[in-house]
N, C-alpha and C positions, 0 to 999 in steps of 0.2 A: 276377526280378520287381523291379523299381524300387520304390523305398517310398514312399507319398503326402507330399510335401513337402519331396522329398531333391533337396539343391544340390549342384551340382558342386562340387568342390573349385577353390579362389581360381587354381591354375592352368591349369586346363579352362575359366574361365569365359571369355565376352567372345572367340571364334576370331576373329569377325569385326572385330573392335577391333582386335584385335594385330595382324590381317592388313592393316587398312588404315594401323596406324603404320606397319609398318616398309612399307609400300608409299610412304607419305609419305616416308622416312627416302631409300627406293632415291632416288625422285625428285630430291631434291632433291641427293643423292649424284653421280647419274649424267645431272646435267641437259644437259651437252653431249654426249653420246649421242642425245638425242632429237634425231631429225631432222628436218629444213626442210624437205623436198619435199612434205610435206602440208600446204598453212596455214600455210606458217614456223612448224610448232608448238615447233619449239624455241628459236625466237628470241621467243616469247609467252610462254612458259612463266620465259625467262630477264630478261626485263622486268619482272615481277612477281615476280620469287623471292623478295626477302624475306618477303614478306606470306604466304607457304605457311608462314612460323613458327606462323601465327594458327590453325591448324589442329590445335595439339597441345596448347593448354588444352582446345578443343571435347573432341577424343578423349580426356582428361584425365579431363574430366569424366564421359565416359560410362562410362573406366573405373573410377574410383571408385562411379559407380551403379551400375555389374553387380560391385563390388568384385572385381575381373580382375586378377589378378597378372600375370597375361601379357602385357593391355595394358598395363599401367603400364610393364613390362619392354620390353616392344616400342617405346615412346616416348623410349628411351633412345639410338635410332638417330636420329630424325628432330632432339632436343635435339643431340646430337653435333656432327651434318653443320651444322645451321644455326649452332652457336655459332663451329664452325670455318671460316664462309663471310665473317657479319657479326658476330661479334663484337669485332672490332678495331673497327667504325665506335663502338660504345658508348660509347670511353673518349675523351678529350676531350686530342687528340693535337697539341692550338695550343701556340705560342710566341709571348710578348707583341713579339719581336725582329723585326721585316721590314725590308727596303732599297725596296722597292717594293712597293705597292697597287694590283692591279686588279681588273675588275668587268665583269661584262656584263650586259645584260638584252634580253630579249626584249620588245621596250615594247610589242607588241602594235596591229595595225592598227586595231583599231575601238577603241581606247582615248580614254578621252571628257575625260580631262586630261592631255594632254602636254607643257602649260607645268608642272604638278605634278608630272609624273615625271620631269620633265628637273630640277627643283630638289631632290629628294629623293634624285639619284643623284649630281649635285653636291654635296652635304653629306655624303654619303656616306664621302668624304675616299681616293675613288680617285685614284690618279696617270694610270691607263690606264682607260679607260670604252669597253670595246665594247658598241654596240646594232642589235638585229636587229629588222629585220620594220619597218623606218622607210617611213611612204609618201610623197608625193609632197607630200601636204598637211602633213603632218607637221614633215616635215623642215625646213620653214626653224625652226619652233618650238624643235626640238632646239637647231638653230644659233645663235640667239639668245642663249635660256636658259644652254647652255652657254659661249658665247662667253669669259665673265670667267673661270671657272675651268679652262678649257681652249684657250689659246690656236691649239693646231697642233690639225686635227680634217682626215678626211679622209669620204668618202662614197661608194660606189659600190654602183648598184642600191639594193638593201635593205637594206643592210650599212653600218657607220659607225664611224670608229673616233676618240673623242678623247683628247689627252693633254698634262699638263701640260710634255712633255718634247720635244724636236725630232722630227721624223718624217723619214722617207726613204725612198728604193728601195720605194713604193706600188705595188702591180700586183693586178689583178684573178687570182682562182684559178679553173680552170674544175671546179665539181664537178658540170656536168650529162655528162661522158664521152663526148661528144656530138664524138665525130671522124669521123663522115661524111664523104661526100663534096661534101654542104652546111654544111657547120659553120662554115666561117668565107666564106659568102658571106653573109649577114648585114650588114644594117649594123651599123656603130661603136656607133651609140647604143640600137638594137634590142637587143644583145648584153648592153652595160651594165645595159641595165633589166631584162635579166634576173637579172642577176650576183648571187649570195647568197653569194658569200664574195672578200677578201680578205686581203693579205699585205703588213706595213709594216715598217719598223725603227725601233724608238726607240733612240734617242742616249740612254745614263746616262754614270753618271759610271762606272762598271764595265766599258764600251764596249756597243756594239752589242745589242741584244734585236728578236728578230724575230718579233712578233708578229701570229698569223691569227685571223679572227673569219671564222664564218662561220657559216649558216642551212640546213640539210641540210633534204631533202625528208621530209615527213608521213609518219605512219605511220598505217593506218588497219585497224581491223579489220570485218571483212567477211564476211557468212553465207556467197558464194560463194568468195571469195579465197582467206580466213583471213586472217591477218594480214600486211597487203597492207604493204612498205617496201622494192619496186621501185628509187624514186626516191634513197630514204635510204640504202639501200647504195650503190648506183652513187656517192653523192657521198663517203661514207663511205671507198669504195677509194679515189677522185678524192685527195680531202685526203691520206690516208696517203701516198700517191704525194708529195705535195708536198711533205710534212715528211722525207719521206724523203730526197728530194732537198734539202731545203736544209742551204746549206753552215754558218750558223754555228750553233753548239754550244748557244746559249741561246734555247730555245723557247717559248712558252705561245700556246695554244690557247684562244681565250674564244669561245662560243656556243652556239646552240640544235642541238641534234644531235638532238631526237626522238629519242632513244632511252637506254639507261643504257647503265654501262657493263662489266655483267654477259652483256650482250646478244652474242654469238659476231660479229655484222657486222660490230663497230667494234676486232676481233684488228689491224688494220691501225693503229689509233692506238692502241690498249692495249699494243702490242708495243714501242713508240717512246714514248710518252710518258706521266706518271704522272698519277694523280688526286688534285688537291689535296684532294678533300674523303676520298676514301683515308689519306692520306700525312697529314694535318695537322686534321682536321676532328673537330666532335662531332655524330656522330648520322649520319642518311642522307642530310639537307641533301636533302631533295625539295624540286622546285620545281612542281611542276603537277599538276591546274592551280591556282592560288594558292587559291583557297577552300576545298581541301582537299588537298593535297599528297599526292599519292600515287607518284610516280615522279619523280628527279632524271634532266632531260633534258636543264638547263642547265650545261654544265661548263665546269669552266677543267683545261684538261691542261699541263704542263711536262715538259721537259725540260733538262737543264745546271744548272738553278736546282734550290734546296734550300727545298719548301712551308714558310712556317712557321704558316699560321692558314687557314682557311676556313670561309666562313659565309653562310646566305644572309639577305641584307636584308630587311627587314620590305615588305608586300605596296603596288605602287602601281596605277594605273587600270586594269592588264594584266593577261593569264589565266597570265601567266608571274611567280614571282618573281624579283628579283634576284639574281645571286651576287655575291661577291667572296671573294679569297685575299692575303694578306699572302706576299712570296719573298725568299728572301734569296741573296745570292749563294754 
């Protein structure tokens, strides 16, 4: 017979506590395990990983109010897995030393001051300045604005790249994967306007940097789909393809990838090139959308080059923030 008022002992208490730590713990443990064929649910799951940390003060707290040894004990897995996933971004991993500065942003189409965000990315005091999502009406504004502090600037499609340093060997990248048997019967200029990424060379004084910007396709989530990023892989292979192929040794990657790069799609440029806000950064450097930052979408990747600082720019007229990374050779 049980006695009126009798409590479990502090390691019986709370099953359901401890069972959902350490379920938290597996997950986040064994997040590339979870499979895409349902909803990309493992590429949804690896888009928001951090933020599953948020979840182990909740359980925290419930174990302290059933006062649960077990739970408390059980939270010791899901602390573990997350400190050893992100806890490198925490520590403030800059160097005041760089050879060059660059930056990209996603200026955002319906953005209501683009003579503002073109001067506030020029002050910025980037050498290289890629901007995505530029439209039609836009764009001459960019050109202007930037004009003085970027003498060489190039443009293609949506995509734009300027810089304080010579430009060369300029070519359109194809990341719609789009090799039918009508793919290049298209017109010239039809094709352009579609184009969401490019590949240039800047001239230094350390020789050649071959630099790509580009605008990968939307990720969208979806009661029927799940989380629908069709478009953004296909481009996602597209680009690693391209970096794989190119020949010279000094790489950086600046623009909007819709996606992080915890995310399993982007193994084709996380395998080839590093992340500056990884490698040199403090914090997670989320960039969107800017009024509350929840996911860094906007990256800068290298490779050959040695990151020495990254950080993201305070917010302009856009739903994207700024980035920039300081490189050294």
């Amino acid at each position: 017979m049980v006695r009126r008022g009798f409590r479990p002992e502090p390691w019986l208490r709370g099953p359901v506590l401890a069972a959902l730590g350490l379920l938290l713990g597996l997950l986040m443990l064994l997040h590339a395990e979870i499979p895409n064929r349902i909803g990309n649910l493992g590429s949804l799951v690896e888009t928001f990983l951090p933020w599953f940390g948020l979840f182990v003060p909740v359980l925290l707290a419930g174990a302290l109010w059933r006062r649960s040894a077990a739970a408390v004990a059980a939270l010791l897995l899901p602390v573990t897995v997350w400190l050893n996933l992100f806890g490198g971004l925490l520590d403030d991993k800059s160097r005041p030393d760089s050879d060059l500065t660059v930056a990209g942003h996603n200026v955002g189409a319906a953005n209501p001051d683009p003579a503002g965000t073109a001067r506030d990315l020029a002050a910025s005091g980037a050498d290289v300045l890629a901007l995505e999502e530029l439209t039609q009406r836009a764009r001459g504004t960019y050109e202007k604005e930037l004009a003085k502090e970027y003498p060489y600037h190039t443009v293609m499609g949506t995509v734009g790249l300027w810089s304080r340093l010579p430009l060369s060997d300029i070519r359109p990248v194809d990341t719609a994967m789009d090799h039918g048997p009508l793919a290049d019967t298209k017109p010239l200029d039809v094709r352009m306007a579609d184009n969401r990424a490019l590949r240039a060379t800047v001239a230094t004084d350390q020789g050649p940097l071959a630099v790509y910007v580009a605008h990968l396709g939307s990720a969208r989530v979806n009661p029927r789909a799940g989380f629908w990023t069709d478009s953004r892989d296909r481009g996602a292979r597209a680009l690693g393809a391209a970096v794989a192929a190119e020949r010279n040794e000094r790489v950086v990657l600046l623009g909007d990838l819709n996606g992080t790069m915890d995310d399993r799609a982007f193994a084709d440029l996380t395998s080839r090139l590093r992340s500056v806000q990884e490698a040199a950064g403090d914090g997670f450097g989320f960039t969107w959308p800017a009024t509350f930052p929840m996911v860094r979408i906007d990256q800068i990747l290298v490779r050959g080059v040695e990151p020495a600082s990254a950080r993201v720019l305070p917010a302009t007229g856009s739903d994207h923030l700024p980035v920039a990374a300081g490189i050294s050779w």
